[in-house]
Every structure is written in structure tokens, then in C-alpha cells.
PDBQT receptor file of N, H, CA, C and O in Angstrom, charges set to zero:
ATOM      1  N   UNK A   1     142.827 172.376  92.675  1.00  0.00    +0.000 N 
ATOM      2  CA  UNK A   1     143.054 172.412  91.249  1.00  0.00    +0.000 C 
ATOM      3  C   UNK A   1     142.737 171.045  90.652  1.00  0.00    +0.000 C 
ATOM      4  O   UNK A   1     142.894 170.048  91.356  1.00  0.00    +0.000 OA
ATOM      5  N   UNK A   2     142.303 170.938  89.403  1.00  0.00    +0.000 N 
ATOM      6  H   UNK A   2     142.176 171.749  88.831  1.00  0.00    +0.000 HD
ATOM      7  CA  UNK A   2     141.877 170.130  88.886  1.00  0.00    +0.000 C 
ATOM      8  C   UNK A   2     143.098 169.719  87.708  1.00  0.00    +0.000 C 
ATOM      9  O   UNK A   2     143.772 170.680  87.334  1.00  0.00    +0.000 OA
ATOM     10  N   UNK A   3     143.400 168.497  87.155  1.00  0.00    +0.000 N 
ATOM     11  H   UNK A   3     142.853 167.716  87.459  1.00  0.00    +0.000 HD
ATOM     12  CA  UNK A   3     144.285 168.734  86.291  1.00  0.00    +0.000 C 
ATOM     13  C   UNK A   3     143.539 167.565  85.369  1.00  0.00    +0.000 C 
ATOM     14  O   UNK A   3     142.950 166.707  86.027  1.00  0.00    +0.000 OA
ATOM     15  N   UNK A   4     143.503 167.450  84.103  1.00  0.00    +0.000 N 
ATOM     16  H   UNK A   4     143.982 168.147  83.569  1.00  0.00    +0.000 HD
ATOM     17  CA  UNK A   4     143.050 166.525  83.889  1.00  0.00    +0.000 C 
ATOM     18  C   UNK A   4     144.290 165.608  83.087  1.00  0.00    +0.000 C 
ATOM     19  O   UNK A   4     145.307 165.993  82.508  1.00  0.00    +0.000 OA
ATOM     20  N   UNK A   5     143.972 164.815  83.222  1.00  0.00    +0.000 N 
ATOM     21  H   UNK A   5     143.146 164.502  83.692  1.00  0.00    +0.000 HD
ATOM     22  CA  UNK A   5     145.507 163.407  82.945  1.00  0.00    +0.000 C 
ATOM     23  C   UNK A   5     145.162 161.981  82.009  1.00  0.00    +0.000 C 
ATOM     24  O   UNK A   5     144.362 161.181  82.495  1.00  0.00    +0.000 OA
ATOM     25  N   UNK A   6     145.550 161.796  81.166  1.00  0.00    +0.000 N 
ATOM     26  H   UNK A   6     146.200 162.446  80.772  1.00  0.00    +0.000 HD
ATOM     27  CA  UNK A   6     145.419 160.478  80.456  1.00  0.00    +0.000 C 
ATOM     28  C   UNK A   6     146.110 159.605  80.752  1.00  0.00    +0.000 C 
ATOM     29  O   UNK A   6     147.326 159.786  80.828  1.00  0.00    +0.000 OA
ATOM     30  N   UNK A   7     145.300 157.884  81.117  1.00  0.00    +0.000 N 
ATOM     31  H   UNK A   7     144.313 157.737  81.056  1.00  0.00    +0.000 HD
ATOM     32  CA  UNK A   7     146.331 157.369  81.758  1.00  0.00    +0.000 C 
ATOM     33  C   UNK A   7     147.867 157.091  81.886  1.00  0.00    +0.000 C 
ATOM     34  O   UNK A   7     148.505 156.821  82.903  1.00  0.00    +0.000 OA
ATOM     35  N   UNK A   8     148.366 157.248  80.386  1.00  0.00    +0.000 N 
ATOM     36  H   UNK A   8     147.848 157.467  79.559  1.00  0.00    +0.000 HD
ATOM     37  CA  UNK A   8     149.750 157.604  79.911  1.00  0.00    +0.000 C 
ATOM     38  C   UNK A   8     150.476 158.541  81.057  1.00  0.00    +0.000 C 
ATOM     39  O   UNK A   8     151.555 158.237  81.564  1.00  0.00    +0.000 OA
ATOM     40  N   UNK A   9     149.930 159.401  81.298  1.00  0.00    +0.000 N 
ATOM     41  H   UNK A   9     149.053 159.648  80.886  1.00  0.00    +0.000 HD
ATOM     42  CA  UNK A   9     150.927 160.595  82.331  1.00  0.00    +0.000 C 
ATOM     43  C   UNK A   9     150.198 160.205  83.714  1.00  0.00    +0.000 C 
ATOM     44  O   UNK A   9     150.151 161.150  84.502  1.00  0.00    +0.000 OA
ATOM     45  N   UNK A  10     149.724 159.218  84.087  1.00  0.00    +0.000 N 
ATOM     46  H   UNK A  10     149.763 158.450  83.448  1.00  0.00    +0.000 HD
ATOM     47  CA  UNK A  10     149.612 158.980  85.348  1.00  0.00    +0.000 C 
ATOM     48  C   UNK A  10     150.130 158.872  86.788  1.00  0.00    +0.000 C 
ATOM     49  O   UNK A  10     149.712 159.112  87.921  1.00  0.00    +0.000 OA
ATOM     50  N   UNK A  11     151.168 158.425  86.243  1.00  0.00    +0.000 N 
ATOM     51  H   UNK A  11     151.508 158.230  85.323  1.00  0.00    +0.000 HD
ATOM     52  CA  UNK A  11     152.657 157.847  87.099  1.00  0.00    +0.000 C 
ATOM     53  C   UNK A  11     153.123 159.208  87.192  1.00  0.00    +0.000 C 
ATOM     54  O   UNK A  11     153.381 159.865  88.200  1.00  0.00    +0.000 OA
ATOM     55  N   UNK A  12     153.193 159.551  85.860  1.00  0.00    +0.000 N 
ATOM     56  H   UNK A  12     152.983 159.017  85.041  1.00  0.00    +0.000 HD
ATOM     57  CA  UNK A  12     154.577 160.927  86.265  1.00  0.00    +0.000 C 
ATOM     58  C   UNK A  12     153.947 161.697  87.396  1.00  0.00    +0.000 C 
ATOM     59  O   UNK A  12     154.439 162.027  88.475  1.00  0.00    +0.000 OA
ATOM     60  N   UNK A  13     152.351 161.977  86.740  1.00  0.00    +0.000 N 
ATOM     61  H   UNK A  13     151.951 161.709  85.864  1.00  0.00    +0.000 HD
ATOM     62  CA  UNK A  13     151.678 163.134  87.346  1.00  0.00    +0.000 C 
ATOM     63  C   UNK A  13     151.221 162.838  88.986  1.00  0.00    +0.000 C 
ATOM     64  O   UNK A  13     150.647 163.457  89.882  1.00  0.00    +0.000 OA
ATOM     65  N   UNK A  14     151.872 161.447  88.779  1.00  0.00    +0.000 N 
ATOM     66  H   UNK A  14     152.339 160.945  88.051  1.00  0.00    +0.000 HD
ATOM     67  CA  UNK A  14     151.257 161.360  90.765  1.00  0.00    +0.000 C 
ATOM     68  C   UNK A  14     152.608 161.581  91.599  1.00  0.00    +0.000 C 
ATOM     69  O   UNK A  14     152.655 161.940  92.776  1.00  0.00    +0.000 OA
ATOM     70  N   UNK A  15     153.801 161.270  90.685  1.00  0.00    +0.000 N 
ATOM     71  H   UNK A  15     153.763 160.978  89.730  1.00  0.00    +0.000 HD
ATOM     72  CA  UNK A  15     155.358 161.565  90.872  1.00  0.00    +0.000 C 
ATOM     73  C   UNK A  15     155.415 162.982  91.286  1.00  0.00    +0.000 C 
ATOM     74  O   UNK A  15     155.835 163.247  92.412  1.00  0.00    +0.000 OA
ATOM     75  N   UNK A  16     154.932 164.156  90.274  1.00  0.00    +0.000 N 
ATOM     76  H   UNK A  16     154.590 163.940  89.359  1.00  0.00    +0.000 HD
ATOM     77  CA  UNK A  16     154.734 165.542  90.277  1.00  0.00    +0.000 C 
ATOM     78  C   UNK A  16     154.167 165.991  91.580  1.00  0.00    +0.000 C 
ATOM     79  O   UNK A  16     154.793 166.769  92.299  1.00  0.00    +0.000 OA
ATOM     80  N   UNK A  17     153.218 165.609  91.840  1.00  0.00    +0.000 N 
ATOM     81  H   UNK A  17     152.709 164.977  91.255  1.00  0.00    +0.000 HD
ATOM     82  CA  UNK A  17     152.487 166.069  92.817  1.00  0.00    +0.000 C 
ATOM     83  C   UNK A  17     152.113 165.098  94.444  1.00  0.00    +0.000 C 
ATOM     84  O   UNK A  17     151.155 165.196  95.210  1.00  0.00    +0.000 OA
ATOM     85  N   UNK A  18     153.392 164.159  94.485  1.00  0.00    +0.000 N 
ATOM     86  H   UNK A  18     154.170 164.080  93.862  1.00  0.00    +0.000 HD
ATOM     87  CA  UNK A  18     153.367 163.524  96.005  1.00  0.00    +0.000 C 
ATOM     88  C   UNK A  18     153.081 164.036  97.130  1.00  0.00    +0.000 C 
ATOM     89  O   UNK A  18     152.269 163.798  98.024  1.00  0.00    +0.000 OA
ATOM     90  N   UNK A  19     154.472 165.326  96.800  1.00  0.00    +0.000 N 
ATOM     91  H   UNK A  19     155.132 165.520  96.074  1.00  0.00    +0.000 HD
ATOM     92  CA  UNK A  19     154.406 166.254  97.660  1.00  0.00    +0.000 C 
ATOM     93  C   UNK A  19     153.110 167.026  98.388  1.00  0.00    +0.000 C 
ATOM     94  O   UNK A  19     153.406 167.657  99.403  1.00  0.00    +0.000 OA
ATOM     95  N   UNK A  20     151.792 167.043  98.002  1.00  0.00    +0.000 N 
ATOM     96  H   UNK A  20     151.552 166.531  97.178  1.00  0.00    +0.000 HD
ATOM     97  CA  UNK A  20     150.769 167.617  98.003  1.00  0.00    +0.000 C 
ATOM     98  C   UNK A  20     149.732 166.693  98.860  1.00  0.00    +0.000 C 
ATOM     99  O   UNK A  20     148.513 166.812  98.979  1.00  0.00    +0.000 OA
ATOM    100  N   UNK A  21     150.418 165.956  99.287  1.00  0.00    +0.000 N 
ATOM    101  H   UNK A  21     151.408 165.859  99.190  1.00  0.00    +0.000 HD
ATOM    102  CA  UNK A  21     148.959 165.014 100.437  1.00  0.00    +0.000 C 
ATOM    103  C   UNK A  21     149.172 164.269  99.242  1.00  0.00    +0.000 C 
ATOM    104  O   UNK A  21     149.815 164.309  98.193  1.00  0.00    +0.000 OA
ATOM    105  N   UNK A  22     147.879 163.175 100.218  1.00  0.00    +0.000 N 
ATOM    106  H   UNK A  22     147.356 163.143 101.070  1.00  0.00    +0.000 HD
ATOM    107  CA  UNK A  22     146.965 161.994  99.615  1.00  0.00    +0.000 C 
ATOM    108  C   UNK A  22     146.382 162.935  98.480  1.00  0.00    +0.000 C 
ATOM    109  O   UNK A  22     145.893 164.039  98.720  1.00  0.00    +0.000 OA
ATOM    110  N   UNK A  23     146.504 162.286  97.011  1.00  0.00    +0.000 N 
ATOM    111  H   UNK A  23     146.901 161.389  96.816  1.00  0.00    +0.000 HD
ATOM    112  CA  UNK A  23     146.349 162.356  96.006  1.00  0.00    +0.000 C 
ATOM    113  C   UNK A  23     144.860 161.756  95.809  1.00  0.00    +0.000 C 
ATOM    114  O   UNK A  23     144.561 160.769  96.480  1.00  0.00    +0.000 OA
ATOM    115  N   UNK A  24     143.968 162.278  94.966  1.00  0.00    +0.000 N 
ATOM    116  H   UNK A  24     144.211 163.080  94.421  1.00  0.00    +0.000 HD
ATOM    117  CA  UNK A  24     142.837 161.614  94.601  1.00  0.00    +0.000 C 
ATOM    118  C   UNK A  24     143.304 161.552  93.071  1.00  0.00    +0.000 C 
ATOM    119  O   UNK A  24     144.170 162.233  92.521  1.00  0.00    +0.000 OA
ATOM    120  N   UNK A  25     142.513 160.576  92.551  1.00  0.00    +0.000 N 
ATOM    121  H   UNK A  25     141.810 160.023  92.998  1.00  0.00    +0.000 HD
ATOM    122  CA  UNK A  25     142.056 160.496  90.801  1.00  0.00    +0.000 C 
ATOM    123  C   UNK A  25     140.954 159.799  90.774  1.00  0.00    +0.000 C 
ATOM    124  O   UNK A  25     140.729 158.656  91.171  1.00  0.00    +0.000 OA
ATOM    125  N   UNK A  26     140.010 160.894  90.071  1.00  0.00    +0.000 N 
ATOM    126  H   UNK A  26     140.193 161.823  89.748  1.00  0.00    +0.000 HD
ATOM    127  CA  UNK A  26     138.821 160.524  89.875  1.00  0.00    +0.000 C 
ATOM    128  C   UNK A  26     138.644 160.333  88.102  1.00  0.00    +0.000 C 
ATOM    129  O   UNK A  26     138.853 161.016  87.099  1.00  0.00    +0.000 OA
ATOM    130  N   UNK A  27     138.079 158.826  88.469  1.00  0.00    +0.000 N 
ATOM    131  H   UNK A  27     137.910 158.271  89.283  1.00  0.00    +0.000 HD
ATOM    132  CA  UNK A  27     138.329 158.256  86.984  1.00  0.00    +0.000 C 
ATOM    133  C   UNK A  27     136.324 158.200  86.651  1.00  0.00    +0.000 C 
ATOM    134  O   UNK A  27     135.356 157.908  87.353  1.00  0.00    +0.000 OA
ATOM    135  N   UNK A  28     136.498 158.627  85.305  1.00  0.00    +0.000 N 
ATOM    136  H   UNK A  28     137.284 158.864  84.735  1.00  0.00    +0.000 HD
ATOM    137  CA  UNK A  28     135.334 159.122  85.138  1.00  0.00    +0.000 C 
ATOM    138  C   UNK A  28     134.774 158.338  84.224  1.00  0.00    +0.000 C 
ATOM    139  O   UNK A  28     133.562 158.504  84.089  1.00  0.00    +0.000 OA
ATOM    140  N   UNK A  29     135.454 157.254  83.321  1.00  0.00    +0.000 N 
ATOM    141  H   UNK A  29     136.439 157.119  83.430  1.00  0.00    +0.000 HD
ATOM    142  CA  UNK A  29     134.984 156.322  82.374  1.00  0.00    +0.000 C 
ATOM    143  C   UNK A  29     133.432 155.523  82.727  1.00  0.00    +0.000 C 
ATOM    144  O   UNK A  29     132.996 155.260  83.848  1.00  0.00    +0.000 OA
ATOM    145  N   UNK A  30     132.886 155.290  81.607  1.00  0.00    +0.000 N 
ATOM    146  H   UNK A  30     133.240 155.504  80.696  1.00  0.00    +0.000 HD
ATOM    147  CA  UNK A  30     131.744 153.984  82.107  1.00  0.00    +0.000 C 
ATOM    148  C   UNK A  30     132.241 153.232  82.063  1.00  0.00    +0.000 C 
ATOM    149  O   UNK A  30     133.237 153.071  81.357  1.00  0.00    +0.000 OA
ATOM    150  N   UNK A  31     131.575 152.176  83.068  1.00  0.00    +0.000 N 
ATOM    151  H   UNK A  31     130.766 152.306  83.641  1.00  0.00    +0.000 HD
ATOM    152  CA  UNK A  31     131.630 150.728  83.352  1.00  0.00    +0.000 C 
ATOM    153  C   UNK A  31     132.202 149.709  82.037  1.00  0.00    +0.000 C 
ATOM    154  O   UNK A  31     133.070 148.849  82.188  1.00  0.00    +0.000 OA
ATOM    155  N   UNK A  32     131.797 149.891  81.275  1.00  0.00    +0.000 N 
ATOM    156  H   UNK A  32     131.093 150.590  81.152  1.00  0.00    +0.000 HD
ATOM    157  CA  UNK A  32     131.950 148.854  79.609  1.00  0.00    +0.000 C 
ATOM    158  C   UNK A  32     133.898 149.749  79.347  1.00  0.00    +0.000 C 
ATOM    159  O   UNK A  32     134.803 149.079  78.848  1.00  0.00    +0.000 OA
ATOM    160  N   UNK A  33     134.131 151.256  79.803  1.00  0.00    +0.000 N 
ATOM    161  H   UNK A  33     133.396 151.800  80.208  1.00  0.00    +0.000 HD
ATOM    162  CA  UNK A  33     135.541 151.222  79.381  1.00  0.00    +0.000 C 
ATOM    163  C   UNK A  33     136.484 150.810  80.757  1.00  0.00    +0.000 C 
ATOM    164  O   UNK A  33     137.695 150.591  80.772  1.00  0.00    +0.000 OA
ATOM    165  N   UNK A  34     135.894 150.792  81.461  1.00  0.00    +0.000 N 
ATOM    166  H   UNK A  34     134.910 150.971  81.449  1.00  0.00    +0.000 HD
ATOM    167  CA  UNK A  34     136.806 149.845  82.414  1.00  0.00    +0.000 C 
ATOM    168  C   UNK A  34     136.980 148.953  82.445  1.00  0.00    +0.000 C 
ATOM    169  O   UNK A  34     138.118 148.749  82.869  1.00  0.00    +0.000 OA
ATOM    170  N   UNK A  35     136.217 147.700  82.105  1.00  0.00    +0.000 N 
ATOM    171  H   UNK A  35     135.293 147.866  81.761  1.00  0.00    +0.000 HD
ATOM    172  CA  UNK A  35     136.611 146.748  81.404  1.00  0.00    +0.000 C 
ATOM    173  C   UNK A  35     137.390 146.467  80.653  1.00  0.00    +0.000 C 
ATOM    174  O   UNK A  35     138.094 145.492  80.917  1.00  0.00    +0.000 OA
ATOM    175  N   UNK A  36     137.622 147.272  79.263  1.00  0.00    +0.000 N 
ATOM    176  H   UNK A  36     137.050 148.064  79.048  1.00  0.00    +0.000 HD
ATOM    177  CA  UNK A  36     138.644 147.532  78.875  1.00  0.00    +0.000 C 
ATOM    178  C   UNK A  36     140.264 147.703  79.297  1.00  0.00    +0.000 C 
ATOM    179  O   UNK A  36     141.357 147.257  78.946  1.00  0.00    +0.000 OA
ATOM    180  N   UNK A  37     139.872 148.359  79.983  1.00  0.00    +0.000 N 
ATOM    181  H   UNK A  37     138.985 148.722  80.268  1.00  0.00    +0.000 HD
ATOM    182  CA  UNK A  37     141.865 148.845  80.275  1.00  0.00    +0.000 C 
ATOM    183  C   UNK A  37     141.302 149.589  82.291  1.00  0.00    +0.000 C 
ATOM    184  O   UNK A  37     140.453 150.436  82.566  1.00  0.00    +0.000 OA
ATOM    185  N   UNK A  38     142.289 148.735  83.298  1.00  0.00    +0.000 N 
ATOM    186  H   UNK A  38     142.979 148.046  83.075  1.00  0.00    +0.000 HD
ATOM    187  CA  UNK A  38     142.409 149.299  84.318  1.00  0.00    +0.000 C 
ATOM    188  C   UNK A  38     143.407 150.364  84.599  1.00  0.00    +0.000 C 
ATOM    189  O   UNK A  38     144.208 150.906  83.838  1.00  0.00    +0.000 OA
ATOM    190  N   UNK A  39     143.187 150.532  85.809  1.00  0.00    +0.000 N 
ATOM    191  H   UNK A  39     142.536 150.092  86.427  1.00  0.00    +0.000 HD
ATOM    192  CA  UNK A  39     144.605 152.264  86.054  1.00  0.00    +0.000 C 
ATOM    193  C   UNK A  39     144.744 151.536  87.440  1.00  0.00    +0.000 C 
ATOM    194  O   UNK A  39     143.695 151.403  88.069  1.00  0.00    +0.000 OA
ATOM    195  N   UNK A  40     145.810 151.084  87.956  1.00  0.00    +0.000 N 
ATOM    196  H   UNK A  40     146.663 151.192  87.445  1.00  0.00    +0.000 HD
ATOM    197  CA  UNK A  40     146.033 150.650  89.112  1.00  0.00    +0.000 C 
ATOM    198  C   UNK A  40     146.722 151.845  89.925  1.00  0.00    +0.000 C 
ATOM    199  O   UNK A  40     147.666 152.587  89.653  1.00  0.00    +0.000 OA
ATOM    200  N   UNK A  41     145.851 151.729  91.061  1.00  0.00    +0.000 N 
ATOM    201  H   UNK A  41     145.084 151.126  91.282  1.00  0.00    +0.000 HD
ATOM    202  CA  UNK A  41     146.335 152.893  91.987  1.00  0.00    +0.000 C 
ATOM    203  C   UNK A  41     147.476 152.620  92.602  1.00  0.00    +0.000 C 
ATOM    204  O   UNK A  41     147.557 151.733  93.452  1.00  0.00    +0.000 OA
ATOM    205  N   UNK A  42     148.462 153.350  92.235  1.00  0.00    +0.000 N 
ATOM    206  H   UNK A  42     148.397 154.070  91.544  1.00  0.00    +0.000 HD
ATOM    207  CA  UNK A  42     150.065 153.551  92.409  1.00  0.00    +0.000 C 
ATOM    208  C   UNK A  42     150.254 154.656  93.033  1.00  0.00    +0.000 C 
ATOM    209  O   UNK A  42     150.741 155.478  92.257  1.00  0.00    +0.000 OA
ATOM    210  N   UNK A  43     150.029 155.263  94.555  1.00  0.00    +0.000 N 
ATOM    211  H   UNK A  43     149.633 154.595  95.185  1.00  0.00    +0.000 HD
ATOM    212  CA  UNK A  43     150.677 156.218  94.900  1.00  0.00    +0.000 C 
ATOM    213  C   UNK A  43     149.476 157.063  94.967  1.00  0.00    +0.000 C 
ATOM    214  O   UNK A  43     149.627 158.193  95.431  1.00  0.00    +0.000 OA
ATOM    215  N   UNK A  44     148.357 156.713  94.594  1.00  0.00    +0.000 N 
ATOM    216  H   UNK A  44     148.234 155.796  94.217  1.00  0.00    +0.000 HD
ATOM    217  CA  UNK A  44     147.035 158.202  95.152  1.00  0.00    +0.000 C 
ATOM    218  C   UNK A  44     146.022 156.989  95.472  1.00  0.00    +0.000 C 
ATOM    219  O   UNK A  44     146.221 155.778  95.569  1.00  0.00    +0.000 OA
ATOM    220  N   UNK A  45     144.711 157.879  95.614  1.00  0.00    +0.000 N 
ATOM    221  H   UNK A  45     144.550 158.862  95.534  1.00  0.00    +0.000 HD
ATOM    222  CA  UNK A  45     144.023 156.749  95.934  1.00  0.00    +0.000 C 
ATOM    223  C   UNK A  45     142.632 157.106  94.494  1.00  0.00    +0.000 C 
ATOM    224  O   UNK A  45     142.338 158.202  94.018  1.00  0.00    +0.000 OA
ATOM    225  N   UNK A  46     142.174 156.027  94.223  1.00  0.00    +0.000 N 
ATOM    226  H   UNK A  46     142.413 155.136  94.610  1.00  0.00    +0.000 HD
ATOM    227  CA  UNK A  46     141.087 155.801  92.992  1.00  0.00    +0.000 C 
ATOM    228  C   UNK A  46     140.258 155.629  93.193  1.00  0.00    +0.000 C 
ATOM    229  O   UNK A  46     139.905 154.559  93.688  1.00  0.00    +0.000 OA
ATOM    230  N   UNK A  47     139.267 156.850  92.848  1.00  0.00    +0.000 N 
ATOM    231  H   UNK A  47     139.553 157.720  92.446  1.00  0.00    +0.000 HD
ATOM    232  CA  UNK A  47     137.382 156.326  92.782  1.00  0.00    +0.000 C 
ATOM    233  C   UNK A  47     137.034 157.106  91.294  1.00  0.00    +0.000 C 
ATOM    234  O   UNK A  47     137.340 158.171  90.758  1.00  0.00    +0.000 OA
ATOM    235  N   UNK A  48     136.160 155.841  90.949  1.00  0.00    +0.000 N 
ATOM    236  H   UNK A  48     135.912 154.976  91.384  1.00  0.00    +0.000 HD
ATOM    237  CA  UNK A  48     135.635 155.899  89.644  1.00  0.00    +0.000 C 
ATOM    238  C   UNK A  48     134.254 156.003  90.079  1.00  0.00    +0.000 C 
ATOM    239  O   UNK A  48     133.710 155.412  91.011  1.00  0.00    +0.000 OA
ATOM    240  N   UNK A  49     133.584 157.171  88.946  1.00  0.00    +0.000 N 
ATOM    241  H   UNK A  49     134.026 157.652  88.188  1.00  0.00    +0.000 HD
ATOM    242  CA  UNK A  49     132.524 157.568  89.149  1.00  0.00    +0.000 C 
ATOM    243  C   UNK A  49     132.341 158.006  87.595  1.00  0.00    +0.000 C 
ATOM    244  O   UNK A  49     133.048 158.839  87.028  1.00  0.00    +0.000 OA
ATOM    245  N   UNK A  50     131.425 157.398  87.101  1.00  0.00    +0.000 N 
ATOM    246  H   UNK A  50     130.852 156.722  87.562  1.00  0.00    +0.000 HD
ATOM    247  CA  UNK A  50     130.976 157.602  85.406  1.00  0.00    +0.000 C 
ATOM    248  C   UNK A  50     130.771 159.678  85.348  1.00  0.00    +0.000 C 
ATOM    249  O   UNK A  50     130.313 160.468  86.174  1.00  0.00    +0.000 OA
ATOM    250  N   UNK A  51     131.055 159.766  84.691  1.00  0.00    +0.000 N 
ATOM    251  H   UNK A  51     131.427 159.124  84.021  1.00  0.00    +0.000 HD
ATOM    252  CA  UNK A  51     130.818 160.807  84.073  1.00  0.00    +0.000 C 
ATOM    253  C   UNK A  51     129.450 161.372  84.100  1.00  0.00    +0.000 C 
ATOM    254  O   UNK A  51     129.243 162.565  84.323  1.00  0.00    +0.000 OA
ATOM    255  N   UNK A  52     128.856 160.821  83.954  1.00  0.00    +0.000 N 
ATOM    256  H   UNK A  52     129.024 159.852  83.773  1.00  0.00    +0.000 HD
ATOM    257  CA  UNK A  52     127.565 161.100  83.860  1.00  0.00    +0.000 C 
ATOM    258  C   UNK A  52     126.553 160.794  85.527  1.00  0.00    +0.000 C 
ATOM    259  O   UNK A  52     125.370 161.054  85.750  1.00  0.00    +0.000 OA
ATOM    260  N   UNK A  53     127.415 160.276  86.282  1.00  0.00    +0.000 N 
ATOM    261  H   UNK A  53     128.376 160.065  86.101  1.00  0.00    +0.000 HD
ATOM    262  CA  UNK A  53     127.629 160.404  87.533  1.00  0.00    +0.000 C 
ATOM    263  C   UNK A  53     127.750 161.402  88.358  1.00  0.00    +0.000 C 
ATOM    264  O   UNK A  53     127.002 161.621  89.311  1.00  0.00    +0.000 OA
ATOM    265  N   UNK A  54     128.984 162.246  87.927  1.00  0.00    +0.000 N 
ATOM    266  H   UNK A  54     129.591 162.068  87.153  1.00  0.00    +0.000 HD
ATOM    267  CA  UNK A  54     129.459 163.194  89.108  1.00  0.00    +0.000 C 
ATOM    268  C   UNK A  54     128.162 164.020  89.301  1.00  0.00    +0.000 C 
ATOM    269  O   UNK A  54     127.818 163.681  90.434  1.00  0.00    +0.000 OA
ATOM    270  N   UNK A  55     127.578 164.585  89.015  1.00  0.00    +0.000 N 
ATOM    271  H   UNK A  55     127.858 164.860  88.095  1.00  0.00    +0.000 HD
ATOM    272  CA  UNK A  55     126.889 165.895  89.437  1.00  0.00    +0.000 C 
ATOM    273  C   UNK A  55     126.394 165.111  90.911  1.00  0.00    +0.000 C 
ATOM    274  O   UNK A  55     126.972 165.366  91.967  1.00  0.00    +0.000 OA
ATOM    275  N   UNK A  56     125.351 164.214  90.841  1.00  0.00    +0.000 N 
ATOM    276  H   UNK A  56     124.881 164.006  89.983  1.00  0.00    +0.000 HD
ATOM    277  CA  UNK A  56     124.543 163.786  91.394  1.00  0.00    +0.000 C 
ATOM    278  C   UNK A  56     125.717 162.486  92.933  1.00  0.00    +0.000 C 
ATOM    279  O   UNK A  56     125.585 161.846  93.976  1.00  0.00    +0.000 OA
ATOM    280  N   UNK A  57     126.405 162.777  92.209  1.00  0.00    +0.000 N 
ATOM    281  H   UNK A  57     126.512 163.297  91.362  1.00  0.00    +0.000 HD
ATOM    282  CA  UNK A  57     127.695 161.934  93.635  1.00  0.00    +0.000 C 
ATOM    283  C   UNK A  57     128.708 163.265  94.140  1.00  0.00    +0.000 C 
ATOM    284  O   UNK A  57     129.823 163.204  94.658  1.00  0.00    +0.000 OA
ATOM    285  N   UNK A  58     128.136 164.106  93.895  1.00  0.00    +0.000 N 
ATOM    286  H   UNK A  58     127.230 164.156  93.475  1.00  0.00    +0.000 HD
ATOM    287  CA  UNK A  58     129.652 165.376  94.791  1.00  0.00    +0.000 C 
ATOM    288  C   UNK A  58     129.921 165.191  96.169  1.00  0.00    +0.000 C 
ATOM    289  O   UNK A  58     131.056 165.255  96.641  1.00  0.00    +0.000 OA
ATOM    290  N   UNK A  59     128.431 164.862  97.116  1.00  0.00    +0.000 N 
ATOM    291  H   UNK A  59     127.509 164.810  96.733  1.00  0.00    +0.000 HD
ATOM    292  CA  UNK A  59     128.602 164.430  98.401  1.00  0.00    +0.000 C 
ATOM    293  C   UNK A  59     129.623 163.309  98.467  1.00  0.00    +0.000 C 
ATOM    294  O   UNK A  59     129.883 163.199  99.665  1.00  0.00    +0.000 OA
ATOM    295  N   UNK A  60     130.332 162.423  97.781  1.00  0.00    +0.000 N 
ATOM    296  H   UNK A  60     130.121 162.513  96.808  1.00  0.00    +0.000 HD
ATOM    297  CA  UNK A  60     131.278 161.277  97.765  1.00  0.00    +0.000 C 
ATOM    298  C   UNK A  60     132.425 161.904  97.426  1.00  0.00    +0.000 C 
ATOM    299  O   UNK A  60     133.442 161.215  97.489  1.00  0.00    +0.000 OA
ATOM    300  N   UNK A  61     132.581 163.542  96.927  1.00  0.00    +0.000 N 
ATOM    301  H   UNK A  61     131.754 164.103  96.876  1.00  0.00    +0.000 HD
ATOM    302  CA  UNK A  61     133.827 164.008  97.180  1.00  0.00    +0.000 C 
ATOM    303  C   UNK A  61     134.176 165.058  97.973  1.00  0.00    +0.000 C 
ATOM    304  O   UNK A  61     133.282 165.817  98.348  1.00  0.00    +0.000 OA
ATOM    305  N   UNK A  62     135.385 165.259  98.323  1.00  0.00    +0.000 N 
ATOM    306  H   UNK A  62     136.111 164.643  98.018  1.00  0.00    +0.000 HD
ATOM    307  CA  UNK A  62     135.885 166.148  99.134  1.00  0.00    +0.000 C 
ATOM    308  C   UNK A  62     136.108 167.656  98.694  1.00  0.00    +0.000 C 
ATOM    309  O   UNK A  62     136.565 167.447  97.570  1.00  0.00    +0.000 OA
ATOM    310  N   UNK A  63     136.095 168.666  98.794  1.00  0.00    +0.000 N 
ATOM    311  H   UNK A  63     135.723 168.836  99.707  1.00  0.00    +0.000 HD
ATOM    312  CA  UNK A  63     136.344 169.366  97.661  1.00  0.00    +0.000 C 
ATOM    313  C   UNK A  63     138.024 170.144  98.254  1.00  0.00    +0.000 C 
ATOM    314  O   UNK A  63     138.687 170.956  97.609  1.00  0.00    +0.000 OA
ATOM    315  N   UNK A  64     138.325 169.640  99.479  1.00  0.00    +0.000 N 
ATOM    316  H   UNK A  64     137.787 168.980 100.003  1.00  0.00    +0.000 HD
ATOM    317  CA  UNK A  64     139.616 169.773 100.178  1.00  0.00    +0.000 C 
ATOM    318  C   UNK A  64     140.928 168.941  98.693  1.00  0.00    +0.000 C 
ATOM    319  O   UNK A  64     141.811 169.502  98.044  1.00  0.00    +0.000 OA
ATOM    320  N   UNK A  65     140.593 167.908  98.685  1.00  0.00    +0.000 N 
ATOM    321  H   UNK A  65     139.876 167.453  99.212  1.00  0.00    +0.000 HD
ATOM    322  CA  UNK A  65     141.220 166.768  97.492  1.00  0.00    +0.000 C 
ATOM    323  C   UNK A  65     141.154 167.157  96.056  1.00  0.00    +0.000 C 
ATOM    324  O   UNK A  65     141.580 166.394  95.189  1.00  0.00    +0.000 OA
TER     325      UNK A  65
């Protein structure tokens, strides 16, 4: 399942779902909004991959996660 989350409900939503394995969050921002504002991985683990990225990076995910 996919859930999608703003960094605001991050915490809770990794709180929510501990129970469930190693947690992924795939952060999908470009490069110029990460700069901006980080998401420190607290409790799952973080790979950022632009948006305009994923199609062409799926081999870099699991689809188990």
C-alpha cells in the first residue's frame, strides 16, 4: 500500500505503521526543494528520487516495501 504523507504527519505515520517492518519513504521532491527543507529519517529508512525520476528508477525499488 501506498499512502501518501506530508512531511507534517511523518512521525505519526511512521509511529502508525512500525509495526509493519522496515518502513520505506520515498521522497519524491527535486533537488532545488530539498534544499529547502530536509525530512530526517526517524524510524524508516529514506530514498529520494525526483518525481520525474521514478518511472525510469523502479529497479531501485522493492515492490515487497
Amino acid at each position: 500500500m501506498i499512502d501518501q504523507v506530508s512531511p507534517r504527519q511523518l512521525s505519526s505515520w511512521a509511529q502508525q505503521h512500525a509495526d509493519q517492518g522496515p518502513l520505506l519513504v520515498l521522497d519524491v521532491r527535486e533537488p532545488a526543494e530539498l534544499q529547502i527543507a530536509s525530512v530526517p529519517a526517524d524510524g524508516f529508512e529514506l530514498l529520494a528520487i525526483p518525481m520525474h525520476d521514478v518511472p525510469a528508477s523502479l529497479d531501485r525499488l522493492d515492490p515487497q516495501r
